[in-house]
C-alpha positions, -999 to +999 in steps of 0.1 A: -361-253-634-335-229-623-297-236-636-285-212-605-258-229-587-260-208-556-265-227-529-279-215-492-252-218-463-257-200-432-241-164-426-221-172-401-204-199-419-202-181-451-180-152-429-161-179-417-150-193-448-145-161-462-120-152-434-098-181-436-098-181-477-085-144-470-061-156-445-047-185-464-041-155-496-018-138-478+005-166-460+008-174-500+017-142-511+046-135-485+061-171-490+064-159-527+083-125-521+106-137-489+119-167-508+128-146-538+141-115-520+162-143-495+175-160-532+181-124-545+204-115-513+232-147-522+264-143-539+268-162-570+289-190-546+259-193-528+238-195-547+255-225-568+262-240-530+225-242-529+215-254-560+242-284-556+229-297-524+190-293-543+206-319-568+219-340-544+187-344-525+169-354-552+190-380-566+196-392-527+153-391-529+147-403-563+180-417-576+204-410-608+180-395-640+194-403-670+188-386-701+173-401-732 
């Protein structure tokens, strides 16, 4: 017996699959750089703004952490 796992799909389908895995690649790849390049682009004040209101969504979501 054969250990090959290589299974047999029709072309059509395998051209398919291969364009959406190619598509779904790159809507990945410019999520990545925008977010980073928009981050890069605050001032400081901004940036801290930002990262305050993150905070307070999360406790508003999840409540108070407290630490050990």
């Amino acid at each position: 017996m054969d250990n090959d796992p290589t299974i047999a799909i029709p072309k059509s389908l395998y051209d398919e699959l291969i364009r959406k895995a190619e598509a779904y690649d790159k809507m990945n790849i410019g999520a990545s750089v925008g977010g980073k390049k928009a981050w890069a682009n605050l001032t400081p004040e901004e940036r801290s703004a930002r990262a305050k209101k993150a905070v307070e969504a999360r406790i508003k979501k999840y409540g108070q952490k407290t630490k050990k």
